[in-house]
C-alpha positions in Angstrom: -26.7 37.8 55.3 -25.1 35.4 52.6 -24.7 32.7 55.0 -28.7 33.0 56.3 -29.4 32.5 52.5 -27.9 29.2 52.4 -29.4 28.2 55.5 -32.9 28.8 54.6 -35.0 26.5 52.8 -35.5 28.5 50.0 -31.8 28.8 49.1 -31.2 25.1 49.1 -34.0 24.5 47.3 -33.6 27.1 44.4 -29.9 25.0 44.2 -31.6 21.8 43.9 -33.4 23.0 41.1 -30.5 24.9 39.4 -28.4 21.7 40.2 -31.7 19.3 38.2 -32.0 21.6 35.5 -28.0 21.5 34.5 -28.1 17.8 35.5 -31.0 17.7 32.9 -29.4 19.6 30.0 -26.1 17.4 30.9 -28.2 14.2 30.2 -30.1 15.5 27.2 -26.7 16.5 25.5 -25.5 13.1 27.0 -28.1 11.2 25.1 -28.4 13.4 22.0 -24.5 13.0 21.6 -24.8 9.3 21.6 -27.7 8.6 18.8 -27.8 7.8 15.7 -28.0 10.1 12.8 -31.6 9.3 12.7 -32.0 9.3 16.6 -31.0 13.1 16.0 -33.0 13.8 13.3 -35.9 12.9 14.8 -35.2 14.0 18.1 -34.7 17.3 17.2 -34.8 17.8 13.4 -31.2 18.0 12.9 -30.1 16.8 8.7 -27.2 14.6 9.6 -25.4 17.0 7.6 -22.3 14.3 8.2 -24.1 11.2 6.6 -25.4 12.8 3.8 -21.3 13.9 3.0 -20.0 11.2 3.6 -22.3 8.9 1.4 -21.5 11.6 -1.2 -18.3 11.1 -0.9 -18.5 7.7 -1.3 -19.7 7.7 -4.7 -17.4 10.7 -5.6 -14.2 8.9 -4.4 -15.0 5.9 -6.1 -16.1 7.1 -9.5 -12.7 9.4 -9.2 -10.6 5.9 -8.4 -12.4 4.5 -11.4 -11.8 7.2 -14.0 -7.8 7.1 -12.5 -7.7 3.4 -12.4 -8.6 2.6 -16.0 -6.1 5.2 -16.9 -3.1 4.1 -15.1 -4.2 0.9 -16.3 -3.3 1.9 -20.1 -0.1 3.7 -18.8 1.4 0.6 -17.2 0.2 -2.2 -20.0 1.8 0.2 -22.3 5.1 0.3 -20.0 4.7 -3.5 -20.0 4.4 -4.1 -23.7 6.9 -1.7 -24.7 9.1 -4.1 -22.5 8.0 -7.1 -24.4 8.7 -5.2 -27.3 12.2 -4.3 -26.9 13.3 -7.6 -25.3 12.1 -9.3 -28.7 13.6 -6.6 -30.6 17.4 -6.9 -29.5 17.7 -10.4 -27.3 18.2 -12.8 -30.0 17.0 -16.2 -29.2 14.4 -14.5 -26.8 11.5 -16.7 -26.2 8.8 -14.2 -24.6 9.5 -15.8 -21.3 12.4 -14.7 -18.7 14.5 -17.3 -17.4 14.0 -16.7 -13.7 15.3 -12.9 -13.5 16.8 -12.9 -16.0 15.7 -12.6 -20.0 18.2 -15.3 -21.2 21.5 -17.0 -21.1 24.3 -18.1 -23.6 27.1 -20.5 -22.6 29.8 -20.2 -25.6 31.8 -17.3 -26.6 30.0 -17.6 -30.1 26.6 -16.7 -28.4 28.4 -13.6 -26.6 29.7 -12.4 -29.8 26.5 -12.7 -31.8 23.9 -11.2 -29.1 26.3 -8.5 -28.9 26.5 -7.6 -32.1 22.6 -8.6 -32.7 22.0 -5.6 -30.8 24.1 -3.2 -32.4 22.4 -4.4 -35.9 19.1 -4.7 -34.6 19.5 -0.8 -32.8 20.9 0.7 -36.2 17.7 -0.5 -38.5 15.5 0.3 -35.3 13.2 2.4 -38.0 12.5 -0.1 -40.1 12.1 -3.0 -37.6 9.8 -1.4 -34.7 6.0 -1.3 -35.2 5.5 0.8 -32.3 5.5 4.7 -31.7 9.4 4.7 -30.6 12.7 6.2 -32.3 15.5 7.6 -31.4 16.0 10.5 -28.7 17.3 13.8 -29.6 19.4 16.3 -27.1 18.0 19.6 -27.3 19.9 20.5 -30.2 18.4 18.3 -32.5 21.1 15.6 -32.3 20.6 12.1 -31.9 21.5 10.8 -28.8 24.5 8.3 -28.7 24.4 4.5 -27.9 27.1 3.8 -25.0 28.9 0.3 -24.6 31.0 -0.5 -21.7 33.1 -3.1 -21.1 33.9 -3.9 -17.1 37.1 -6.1 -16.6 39.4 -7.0 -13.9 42.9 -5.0 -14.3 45.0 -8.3 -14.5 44.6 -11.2 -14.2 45.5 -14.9 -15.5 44.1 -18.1 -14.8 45.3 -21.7 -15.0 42.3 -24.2 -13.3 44.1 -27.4 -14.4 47.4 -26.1 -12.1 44.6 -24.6 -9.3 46.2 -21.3 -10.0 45.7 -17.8 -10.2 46.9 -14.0 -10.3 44.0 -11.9 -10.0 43.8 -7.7 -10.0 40.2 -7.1 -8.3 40.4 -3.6 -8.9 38.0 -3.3 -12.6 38.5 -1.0 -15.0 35.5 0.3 -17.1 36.0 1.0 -21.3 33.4 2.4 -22.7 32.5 3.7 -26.2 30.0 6.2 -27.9 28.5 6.2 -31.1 26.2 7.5 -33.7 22.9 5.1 -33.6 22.6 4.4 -37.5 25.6 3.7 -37.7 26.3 1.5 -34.4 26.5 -1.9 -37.2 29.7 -0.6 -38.1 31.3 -0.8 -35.1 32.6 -4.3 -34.8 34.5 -3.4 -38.0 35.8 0.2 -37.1 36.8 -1.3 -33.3 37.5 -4.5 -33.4 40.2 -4.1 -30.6 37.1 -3.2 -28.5 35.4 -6.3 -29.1 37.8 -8.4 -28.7 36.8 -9.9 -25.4 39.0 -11.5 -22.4 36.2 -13.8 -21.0 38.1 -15.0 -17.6 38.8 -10.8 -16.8 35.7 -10.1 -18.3 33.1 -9.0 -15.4 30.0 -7.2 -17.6 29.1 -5.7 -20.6 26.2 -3.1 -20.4 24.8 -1.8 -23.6 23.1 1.3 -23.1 20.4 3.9 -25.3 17.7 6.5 -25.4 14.6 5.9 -27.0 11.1 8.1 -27.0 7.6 6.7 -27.6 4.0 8.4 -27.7 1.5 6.6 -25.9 -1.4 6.8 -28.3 -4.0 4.4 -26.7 -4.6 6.9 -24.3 -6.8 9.1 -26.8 -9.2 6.2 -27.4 -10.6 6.7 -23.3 -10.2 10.7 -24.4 -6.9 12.0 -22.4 -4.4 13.1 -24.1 -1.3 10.9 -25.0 2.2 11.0 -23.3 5.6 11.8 -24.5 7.8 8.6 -23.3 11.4 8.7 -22.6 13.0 5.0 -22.3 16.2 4.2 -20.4 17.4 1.0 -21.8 20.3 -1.4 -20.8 21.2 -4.8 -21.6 23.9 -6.5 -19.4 25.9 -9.4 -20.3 26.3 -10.4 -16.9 29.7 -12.5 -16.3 30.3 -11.9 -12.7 30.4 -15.3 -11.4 32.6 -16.7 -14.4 30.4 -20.2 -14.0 30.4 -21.0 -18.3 26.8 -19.3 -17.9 26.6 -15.3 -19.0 22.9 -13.6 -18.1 21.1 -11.2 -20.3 19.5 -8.2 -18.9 17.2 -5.5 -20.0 16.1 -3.2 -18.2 14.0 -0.5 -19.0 13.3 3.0 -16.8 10.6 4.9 -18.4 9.7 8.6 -18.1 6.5 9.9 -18.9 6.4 14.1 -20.1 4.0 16.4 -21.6 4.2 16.5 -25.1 5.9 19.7 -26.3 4.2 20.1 -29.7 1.0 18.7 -30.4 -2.6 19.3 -31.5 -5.4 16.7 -31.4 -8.9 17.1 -32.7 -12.3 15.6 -31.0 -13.2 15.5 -27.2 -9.8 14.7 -25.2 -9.0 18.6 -24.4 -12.5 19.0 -23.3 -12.5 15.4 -21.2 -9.6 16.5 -19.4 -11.1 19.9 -18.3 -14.1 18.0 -17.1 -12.0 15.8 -15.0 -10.2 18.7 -13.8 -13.7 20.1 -12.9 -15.2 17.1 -11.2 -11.5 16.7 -9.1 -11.3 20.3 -7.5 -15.3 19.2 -6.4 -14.1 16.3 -4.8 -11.6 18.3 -3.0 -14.3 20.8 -1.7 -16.4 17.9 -0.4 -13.5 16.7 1.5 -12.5 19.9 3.0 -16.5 20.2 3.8 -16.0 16.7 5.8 -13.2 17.7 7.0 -14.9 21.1 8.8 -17.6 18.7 10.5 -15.6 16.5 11.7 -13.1 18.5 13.2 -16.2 20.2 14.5 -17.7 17.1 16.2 -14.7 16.4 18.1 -14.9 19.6 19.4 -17.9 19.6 20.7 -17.2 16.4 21.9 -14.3 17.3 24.3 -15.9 20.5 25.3 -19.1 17.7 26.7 -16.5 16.0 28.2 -15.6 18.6 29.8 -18.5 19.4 31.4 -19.5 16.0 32.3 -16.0 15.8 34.0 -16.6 19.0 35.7 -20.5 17.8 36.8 -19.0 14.6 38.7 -16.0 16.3 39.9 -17.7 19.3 41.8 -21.3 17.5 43.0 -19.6 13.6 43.3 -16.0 14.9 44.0 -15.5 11.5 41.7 -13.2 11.3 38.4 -14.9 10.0 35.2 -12.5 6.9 34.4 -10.6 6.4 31.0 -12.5 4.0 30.0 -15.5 6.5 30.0 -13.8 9.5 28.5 -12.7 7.2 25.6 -16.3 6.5 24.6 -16.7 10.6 23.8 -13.5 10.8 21.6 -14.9 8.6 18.3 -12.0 7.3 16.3 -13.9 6.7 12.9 -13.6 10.9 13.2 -10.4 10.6 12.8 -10.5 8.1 10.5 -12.6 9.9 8.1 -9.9 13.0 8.9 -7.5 11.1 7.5 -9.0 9.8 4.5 -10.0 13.2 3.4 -6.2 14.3 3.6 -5.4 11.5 1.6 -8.0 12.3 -0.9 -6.8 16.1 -0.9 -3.3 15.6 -2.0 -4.1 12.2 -4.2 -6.5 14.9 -6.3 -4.4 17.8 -6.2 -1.6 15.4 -7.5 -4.1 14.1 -9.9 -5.3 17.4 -11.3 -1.4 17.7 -11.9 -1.2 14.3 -13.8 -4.2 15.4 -15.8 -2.7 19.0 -16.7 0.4 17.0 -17.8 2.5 18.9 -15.0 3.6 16.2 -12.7 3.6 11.9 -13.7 3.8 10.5 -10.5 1.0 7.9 -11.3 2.0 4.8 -8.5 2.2 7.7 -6.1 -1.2 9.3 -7.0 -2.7 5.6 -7.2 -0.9 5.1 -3.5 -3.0 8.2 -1.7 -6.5 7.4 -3.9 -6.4 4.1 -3.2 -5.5 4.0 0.6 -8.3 6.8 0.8 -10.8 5.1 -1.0 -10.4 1.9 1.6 -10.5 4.1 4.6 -13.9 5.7 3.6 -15.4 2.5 2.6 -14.2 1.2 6.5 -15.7 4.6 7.3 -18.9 3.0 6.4 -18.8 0.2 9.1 -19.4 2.9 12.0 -23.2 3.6 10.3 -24.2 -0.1 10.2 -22.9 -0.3 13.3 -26.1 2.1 15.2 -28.0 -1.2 14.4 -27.8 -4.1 16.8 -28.0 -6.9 13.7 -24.7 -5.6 11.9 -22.0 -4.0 14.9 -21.4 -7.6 15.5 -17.8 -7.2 13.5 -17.0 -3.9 14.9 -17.2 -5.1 18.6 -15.7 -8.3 18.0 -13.1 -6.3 16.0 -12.9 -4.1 19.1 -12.7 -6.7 21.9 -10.0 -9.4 20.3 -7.6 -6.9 18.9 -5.9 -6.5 22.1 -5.8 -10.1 22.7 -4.6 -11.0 19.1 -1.9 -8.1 18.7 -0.1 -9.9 21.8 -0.8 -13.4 20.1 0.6 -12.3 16.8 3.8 -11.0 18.5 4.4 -14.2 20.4 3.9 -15.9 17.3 5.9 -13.7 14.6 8.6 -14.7 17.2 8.9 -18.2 16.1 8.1 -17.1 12.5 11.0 -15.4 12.4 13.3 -17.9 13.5 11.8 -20.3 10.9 12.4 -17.6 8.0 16.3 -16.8 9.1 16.5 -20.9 9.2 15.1 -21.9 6.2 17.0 -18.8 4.7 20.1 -20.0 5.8 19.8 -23.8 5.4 17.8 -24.1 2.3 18.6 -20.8 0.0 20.9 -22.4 -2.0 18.5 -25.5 -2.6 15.4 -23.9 -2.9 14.5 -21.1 -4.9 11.3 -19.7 -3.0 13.9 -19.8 0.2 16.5 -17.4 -1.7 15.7 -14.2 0.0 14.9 -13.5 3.3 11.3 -11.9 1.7 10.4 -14.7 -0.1 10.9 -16.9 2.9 8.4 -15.1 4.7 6.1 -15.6 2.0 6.4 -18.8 1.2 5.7 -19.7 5.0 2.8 -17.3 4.8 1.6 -19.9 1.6 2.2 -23.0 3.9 0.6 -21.4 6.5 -2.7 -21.0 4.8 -2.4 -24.2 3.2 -1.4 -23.0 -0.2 1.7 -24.6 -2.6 2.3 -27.1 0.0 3.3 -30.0 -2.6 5.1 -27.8 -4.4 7.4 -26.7 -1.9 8.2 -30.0 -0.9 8.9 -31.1 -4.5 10.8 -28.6 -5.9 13.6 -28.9 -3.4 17.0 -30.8 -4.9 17.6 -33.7 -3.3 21.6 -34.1 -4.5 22.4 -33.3 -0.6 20.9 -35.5 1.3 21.6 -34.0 4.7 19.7 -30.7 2.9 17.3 -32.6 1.9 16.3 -34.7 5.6 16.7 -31.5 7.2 14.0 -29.7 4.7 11.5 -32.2 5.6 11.8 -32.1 9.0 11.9 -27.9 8.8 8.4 -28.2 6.8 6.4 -30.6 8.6 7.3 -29.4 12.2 6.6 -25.6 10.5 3.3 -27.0 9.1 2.5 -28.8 12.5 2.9 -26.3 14.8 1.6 -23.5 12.8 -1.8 -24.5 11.3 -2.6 -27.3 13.9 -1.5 -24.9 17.1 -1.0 -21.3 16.2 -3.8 -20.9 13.2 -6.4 -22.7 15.7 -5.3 -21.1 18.8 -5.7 -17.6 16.8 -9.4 -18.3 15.1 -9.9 -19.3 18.9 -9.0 -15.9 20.1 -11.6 -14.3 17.7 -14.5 -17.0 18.1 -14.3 -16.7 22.3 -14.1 -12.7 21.8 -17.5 -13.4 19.3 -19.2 -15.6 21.5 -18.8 -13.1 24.9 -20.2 -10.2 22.8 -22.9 -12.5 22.2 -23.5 -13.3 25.4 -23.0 -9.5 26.8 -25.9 -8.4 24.4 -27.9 -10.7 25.8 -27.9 -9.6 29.2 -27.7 -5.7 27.9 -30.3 -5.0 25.9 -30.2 -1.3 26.6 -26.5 0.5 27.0 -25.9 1.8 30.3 -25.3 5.2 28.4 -29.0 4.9 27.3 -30.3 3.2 30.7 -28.8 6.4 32.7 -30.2 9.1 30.3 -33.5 7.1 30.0 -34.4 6.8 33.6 -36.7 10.5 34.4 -36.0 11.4 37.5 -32.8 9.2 38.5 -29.9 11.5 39.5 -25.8 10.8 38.7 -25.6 9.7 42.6 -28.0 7.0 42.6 -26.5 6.1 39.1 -22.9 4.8 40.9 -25.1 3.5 43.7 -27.0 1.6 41.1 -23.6 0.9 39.2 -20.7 0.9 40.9 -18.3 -0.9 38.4 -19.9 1.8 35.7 -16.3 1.5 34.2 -16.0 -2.1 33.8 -19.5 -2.6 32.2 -20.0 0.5 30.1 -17.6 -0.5 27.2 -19.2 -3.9 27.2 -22.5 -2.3 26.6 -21.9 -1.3 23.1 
């Protein structure tokens, strides 16, 4: 009986027009999928819900990265200055400007003795010299905290340069001595066994106290100020015994929530606002989040059935190239951002509660959100035909310049190792292996070049041949060849997209769910390279 049905004309036309109506719905979920959020809304009166959230969260984002911006801004010129500040306060002879890495250098055994015991004087009478919010720290008992110097030597050791001889101990042996700040100017008198200093076994000297500060510019943008703790060491550095000792200071700064304090005005009610206007943020995101992990969803699931259509009518496979155009990775992109966004304002919130003062790391997540939502924005331009000109040049040379770039960063390479190698001790932008790189990253974009070829010391003059051959063949080769060989990748990429939407006025997507009565056969009979030109189509 079941096999007379299918026989009769009836049948097989009551599956024809089961098989048109699903091949319809397929192409009007097909077409609806691809449109724009305006496409939708006027199609079938669907709010682009996902527009409207994420231009919201544009402005949200922003305004938050403002508002945290300006006030990491005060937190790191206050670092900064504080720097300044100390430098001047216990270097003597310090200029305002370091020497290289350094903040300054003595060469006789004079200058050692009085920057040493500068800084003991100038550390004692640190109340009445300082202008800043800064004295000493205090343990948890109330007790001032000691200042610590240590003296780093070799165990033995005795030198006679006009015989060339030596008897050296490598093994180093640390001294070190506590005591009370106010009274550190007494030292040199009290020990001056201590001070009395063996410059040939001498390695180091590292002078080392605790200071707090209150950073009260804060209160003037209405947050409320921070408790500083400041880590402070100055080095006499001797470790290369050249006639030439280095000063140091170096600071590590903590930041902590004040344990007493009370402020009048606006600052405690600021903060609660921020606090507010944060945990909103964080609701908009999760909000974003929910649609686009909905979206993708529904994407695979049409993917699915699309698959499925072809597979049991065609007995064809939709190619990769074709299921790629359903997964849409600016949904994941905007995924992404909204995580970032999450834990840079829950950290945030924490900064602003005085909990946590992980400020570069908070500034790390809120700023790499707040570019990948503003990228986020290219994929709405890019529904009109004038401004997706970036995106699918973007799209088509990336490929094409990823395997240019490693070809290239081949040769770079050997160019930074050899220039490290051969004109490091020469040259200080070739010192480091990182600041090779990016001083060939300056001479590759035309920047510094006379510099560079100046600065080099010409006392070798094998060095100095070999330089200038190393920076003209580096300068050939890489702007005249590789730079114009790379814009040349992007500008042929440009011009076939250009030349593509010419002849495509229409995407095939649009041309096949367009076309009434057309079904997916006649489609591949009309197309059969659907896979090759579909991505082109965009």
């Amino acid at each position: 009986m079941k096999a007379l049905c299918y026989t009769s004309e009836f049948c097989i036309k009551n599956n024809n027009n089961n098989r048109m109506r699903e091949e319809e719905r397929l192409r009007d979920d097909l077409k609806y999928y691809f449109m724009s959020p305006c496409e939708k809304y006027r199609a079938r009166r669907h709010i682009p819900w996902k527009m409207g959230v994420q231009i919201l969260k544009i402005v949200m984002i922003t305004t938050q990265l403002v508002l945290f911006g300006l006030n990491n801004q005060l937190v790191v010129s206050y670092k900064e200055e504080n720097t300044m500040a100390l430098k001047n306060l216990f270097i003597k002879g310090y200029s305002g400007v370091d020497e290289d890495d350094f903040s300054i250098a003595v060469y006789t055994q004079r200058d050692v003795y009085d920057s040493l015991f500068y800084v003991l004087d100038q550390y004692s009478q640190l109340g009445e010299l300082s202008v800043g919010a800064i004295s000493y720290a205090e343990d948890e008992d109330g007790l001032l905290l000691p200042l610590t110097v240590c003296k780093e030597y070799y165990k033995r050791g005795s030198l006679k340069p006009s015989d060339e001889a030596y008897d050296i101990d490598a093994q180093l042996e640390t001294l070190c001595m506590e005591h009370d700040p106010r009274t550190a100017n007494q030292w040199r008198k009290q020990n001056s066994s201590f001070f009395d200093l063996d410059f040939y076994r001498l390695v180091n000297i590292k002078v080392t106290f605790n200071l707090k500060g209150i950073n009260l510019q804060t209160v003037r943008s209405r947050e409320l100020p921070d408790c500083y703790s400041f880590y402070v060491m100055i080095t006499f550095d001797n470790e290369s015994h050249s006639g030439k000792v280095k000063l140091y200071l170096d600071i590590d700064a903590e930041s902590s929530a004040c344990r007493d304090w009370k402020i009048s005005g606006t600052a405690q009610k600021n903060t609660h606002y921020l606090l507010v206007f944060d945990g909103f943020v964080i609701l908009v995101c999760i909000i974003s989040t929910t649609l686009c992990t909905r979206s993708i969803i529904l994407a695979v699931r049409l993917l699915q059935r699309f698959s499925q259509f072809f597979q049991e009518h065609f007995d064809r496979k939709v190619c990769e190239d074709d299921q790629k155009e359903f997964l849409n990775g600016w949904y994941v992109l905007v995924i992404v951002s909204d995580v970032l966004t999450i834990i840079g304002s829950i950290l945030k919130m924490e900064i602003q509660a005085k909990s946590l003062t992980s400020y570069d790391v908070c500034s790390i997540f809120l700023g790499t959100s707040t570019l990948l939502v503003w990228v986020g924005v290219i994929r709405y331009l890019g529904y009109f035909q004038k401004y997706n000109v970036l995106i699918l040049t973007m799209k088509a040379a990336f490929p094409k310049v990823l395997r240019f770039c490693c070809c290239a960063g081949m040769i770079y390479l050997g160019y930074t190792f050899c220039g490290w190698i051969v004109l490091g001790p020469y040259h200080e932008k070739f010192e480091g292996l990182s600041r090779v790189a990016e001083c060939l990253f300056s001479l590759l974009n035309g920047d510094d070049m006379f510099t560079t070829f100046a600065q080099l010391k010409d006392k070798n003059i094998l060095v100095w041949l070999f330089s200038r051959a190393y920076l003209y063949s580096f300068i050939s080769l890489f702007i005249y060849m590789v730079l114009s060989l790379f814009i040349a990748l992007i500008t042929d990429s440009y011009e076939t997209i250009k030349v593509r939407k010419q002849r495509h006025k229409y995407s095939i997507k649009y041309e096949y769910f367009k076309i009434p009565l057309i079904s997916s056969f006649d489609l591949f009979k009309l197309y059969p390279h659907i896979c090759d030109v579909l991505p082109l189509a965009h």
